[in-house]
C-alpha positions as CSV (number, residue, x, y, z in Angstrom):
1,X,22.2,47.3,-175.8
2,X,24.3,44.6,-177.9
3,X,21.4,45.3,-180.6
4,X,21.4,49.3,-180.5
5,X,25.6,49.4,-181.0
6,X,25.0,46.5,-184.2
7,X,22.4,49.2,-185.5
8,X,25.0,52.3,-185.1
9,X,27.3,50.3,-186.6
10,X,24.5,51.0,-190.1
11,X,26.3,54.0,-191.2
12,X,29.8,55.8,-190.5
13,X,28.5,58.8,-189.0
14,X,27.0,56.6,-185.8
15,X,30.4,55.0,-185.1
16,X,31.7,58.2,-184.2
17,X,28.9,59.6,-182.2
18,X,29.2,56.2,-180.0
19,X,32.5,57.0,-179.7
20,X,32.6,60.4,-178.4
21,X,29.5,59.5,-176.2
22,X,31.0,56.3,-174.7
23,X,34.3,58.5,-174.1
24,X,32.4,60.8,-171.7
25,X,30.7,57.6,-170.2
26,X,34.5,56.7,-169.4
27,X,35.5,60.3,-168.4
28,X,35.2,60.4,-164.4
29,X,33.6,63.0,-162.8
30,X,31.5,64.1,-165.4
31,X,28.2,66.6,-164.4
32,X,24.9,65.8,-165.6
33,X,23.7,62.0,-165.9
34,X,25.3,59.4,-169.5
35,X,21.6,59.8,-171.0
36,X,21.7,63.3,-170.7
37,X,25.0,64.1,-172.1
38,X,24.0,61.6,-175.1
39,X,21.0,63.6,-176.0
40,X,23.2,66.8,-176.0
41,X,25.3,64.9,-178.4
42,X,22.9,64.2,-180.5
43,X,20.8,67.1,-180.7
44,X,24.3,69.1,-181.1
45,X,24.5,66.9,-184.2
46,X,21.1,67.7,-185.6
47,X,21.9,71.4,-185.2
48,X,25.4,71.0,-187.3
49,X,23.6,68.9,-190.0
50,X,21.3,72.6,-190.4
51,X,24.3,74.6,-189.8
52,X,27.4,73.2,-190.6
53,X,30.9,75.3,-190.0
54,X,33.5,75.7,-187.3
55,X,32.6,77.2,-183.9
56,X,35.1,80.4,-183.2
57,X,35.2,80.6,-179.6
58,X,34.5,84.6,-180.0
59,X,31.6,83.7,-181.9
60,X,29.2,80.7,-181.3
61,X,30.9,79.5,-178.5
62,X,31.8,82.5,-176.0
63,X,31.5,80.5,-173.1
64,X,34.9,78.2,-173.8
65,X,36.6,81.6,-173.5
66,X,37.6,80.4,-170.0
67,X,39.4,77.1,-171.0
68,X,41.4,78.5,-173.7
69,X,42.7,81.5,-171.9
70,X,45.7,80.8,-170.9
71,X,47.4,82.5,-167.8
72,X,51.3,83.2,-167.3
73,X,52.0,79.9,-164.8
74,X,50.6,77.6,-167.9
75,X,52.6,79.8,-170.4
76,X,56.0,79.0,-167.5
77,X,54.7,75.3,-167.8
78,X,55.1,75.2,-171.2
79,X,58.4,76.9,-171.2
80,X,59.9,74.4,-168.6
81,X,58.4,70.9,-170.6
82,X,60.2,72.6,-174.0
83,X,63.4,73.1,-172.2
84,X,62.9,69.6,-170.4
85,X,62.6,67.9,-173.7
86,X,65.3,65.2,-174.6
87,X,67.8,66.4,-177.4
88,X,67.8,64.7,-180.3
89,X,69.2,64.2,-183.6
90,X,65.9,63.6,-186.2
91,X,66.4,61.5,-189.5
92,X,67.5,63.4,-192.0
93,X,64.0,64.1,-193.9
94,X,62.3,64.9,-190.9
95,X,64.6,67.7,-189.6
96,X,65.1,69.1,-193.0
97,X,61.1,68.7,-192.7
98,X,60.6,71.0,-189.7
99,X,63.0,73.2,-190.8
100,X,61.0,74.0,-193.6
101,X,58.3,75.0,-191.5
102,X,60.2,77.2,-189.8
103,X,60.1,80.8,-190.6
104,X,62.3,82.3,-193.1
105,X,65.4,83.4,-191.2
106,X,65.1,81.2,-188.1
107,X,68.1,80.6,-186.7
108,X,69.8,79.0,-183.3
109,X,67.5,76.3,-184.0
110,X,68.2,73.3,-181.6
111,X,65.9,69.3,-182.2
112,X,64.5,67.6,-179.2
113,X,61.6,64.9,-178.6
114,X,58.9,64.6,-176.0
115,X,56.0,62.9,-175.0
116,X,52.4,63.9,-174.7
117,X,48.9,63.0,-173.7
118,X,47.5,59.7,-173.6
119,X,46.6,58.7,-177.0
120,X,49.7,59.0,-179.0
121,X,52.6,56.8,-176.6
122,X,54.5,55.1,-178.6
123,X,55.0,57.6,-181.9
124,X,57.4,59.6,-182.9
125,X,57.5,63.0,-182.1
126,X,60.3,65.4,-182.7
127,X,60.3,69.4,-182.4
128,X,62.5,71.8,-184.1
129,X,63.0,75.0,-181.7
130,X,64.4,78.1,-183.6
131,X,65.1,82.0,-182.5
132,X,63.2,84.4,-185.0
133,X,63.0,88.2,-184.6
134,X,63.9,87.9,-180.9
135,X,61.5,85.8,-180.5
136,X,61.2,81.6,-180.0
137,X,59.5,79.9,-182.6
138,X,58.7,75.8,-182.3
139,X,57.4,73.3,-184.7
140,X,56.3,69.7,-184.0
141,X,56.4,66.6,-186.5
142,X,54.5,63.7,-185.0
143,X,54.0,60.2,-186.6
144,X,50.9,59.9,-188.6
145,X,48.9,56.4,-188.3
146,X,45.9,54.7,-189.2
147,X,43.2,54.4,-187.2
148,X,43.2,51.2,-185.1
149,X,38.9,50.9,-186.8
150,X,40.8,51.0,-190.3
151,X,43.6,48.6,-189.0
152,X,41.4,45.9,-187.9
153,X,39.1,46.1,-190.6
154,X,41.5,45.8,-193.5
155,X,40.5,48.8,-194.8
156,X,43.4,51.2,-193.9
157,X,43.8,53.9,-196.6
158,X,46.6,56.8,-196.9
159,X,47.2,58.7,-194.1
160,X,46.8,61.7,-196.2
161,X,43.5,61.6,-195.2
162,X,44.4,63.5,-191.6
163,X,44.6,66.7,-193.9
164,X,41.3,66.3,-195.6
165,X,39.5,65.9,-193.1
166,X,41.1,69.0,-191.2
167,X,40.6,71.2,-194.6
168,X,37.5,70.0,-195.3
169,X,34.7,71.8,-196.6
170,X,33.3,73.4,-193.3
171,X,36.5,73.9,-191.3
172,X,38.8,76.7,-190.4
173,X,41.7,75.4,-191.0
174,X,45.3,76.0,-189.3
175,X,47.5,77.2,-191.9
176,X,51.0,75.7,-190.1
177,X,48.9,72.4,-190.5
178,X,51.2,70.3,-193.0
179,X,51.3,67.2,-193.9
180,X,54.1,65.6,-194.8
181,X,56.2,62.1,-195.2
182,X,53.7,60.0,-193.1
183,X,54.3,63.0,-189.9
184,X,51.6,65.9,-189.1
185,X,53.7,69.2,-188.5
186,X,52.1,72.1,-186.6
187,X,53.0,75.3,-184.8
188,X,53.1,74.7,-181.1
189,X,53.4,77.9,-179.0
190,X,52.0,78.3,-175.2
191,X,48.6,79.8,-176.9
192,X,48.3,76.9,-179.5
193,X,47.7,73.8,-178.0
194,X,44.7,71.5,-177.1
195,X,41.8,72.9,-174.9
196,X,43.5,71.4,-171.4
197,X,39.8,69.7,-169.8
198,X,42.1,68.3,-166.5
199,X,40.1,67.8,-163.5
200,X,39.4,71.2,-162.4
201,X,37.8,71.7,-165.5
202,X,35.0,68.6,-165.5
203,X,32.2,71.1,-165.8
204,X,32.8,72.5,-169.6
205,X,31.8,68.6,-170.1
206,X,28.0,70.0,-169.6
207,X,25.4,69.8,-172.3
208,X,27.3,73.0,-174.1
209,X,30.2,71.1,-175.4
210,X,29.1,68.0,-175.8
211,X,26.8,69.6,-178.3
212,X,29.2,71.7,-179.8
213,X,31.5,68.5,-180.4
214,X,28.4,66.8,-182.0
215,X,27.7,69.7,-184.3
216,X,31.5,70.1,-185.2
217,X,31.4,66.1,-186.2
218,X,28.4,67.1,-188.4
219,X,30.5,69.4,-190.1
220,X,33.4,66.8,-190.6
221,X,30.6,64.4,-192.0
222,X,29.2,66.7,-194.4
223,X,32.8,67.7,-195.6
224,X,32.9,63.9,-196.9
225,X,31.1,61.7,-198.9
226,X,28.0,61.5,-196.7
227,X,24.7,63.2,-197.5
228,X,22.6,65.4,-195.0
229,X,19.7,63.9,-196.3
230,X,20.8,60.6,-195.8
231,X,22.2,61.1,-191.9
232,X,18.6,62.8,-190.8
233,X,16.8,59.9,-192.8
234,X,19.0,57.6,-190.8
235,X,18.4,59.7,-187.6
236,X,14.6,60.0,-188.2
237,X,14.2,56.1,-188.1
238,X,16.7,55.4,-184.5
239,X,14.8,54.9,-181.2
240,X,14.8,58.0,-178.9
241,X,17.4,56.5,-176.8
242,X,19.8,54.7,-179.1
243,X,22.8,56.5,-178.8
244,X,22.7,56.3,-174.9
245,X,22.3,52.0,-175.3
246,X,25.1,51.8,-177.8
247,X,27.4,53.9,-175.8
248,X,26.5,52.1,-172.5
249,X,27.7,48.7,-174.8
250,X,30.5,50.0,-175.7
251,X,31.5,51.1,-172.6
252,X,31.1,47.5,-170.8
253,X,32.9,45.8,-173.8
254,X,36.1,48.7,-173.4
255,X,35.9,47.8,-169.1
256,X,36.0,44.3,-169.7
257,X,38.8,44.4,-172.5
258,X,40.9,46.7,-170.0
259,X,40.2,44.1,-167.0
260,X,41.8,41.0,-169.4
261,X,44.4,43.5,-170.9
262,X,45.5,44.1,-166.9
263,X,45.0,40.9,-166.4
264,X,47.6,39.8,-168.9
265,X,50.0,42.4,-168.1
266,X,50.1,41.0,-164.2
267,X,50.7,37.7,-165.8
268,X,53.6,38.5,-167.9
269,X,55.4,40.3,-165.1
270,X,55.1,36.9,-163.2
């Protein structure tokens, strides 16, 4: 195992494939079996290397209709968690930032902060929430980092990068995506958001989107400096189940790092 995560360690484009395999190792609740759900990654990825471009849900992926529909409670919900949002009074550059975004002619507009998900606690995020042609408009600015693989490998580059990546070559990209002053601005609206995958919807993490999130970080790859030739070269010459070791590596090194991290926290608190 230890030997298979050292080998996709050879080039970039294994890193993230471990990744996004040992996160639906981690995921509970999961259908099908980790070694099955790695091969869908992977051949996923081999298919985007052949084809490489965005997946429009109306087009290749028809089947995700069902997640990203969203019916009038979640549109409510979303109403509710704007209007519970803290007020707030933004730095200077970052509410003349959002305002910006906003459309011409916005008015009423009103700042508050809030908190989402899991893998951005801790950052910044403000929202500027405006009245335009009867209508509401929002726009977030969140805090743009590093990633924590650049940070503790010394090799942390511009942030800027967020935005290359996301207009790269093979993307569609969202054209209220902005980058600006280290902060990621977007629309947010009760139909643009995140797929929600909660509990009650374990099963789209079948063989379908697991491959459709391998051959969307094919794309990505392709966009950048790396070389299709060189990825399947690198592909043709990995055992049959080398994706499914590594991840199962990485996932025993992340569960015993979260045991000592819990470990230290009960500790501290005495």
């Amino acid at each position: 195992g230890v030997n298979d995560f050292d080998e996709a360690a050879m080039l970039p484009y294994a890193c993230d494939l471990v990744r996004l395999a040992t996160s639906s190792r981690l995921a509970p609740d999961l259908p099908d079996s980790n070694k099955s759900r790695a091969e869908a990654i992977v051949e996923g990825y081999r298919r985007g290397l052949e084809a490489p471009g965005p997946f429009f849900i109306d087009d290749r992926v028809p089947w995700m209709q069902a997640l990203a529909n969203r019916p009038a409670t979640k549109i409510d919900a979303f109403r509710t968690e704007l209007n519970g949002a803290a007020a707030v009074a933004p730095p200077p550059e970052i509410s003349d930032l959002l305002k910006e975004q906003l459309p011409a002619g916005a008015r009423e507009i009103v700042f508050r902060t809030w908190q989402r998900g899991g893998g951005s606690l801790g950052r910044s995020r403000f929202l500027a929430i405006g009245t335009w042609n009867g209508g509401s408009v929002v726009r977030e600015a969140k805090a743009l980092v590093p990633s924590a693989w650049e940070w503790a490998n010394g090799k942390i580059g511009p942030v800027g990068q967020f935005q290359v990546v996301s207009t790269g070559r093979y993307r569609s990209p969202d054209p209220f995506l902005k980058v600006r002053s280290d902060f990621v601005v977007r629309r947010i609206a009760s139909d643009s958001q995140k797929i929600d995958l909660g509990e009650e919807d374990a099963w789209a993490f079948g063989p379908d989107l697991l491959a459709a999130m391998g051959a969307d970080l094919a794309a990505i790859h392709l966009a950048g400096k790396l070389r299709a030739d060189d990825i399947r070269s690198d592909l043709a010459g990995r055992k049959p189940d080398w994706l499914h070791n590594a991840s199962k590596a990485v996932e025993e090194f992340v569960l015993t790092d979260f045991e000592k991290w819990k470990s230290f926290q009960q500790s501290e608190r005495g």
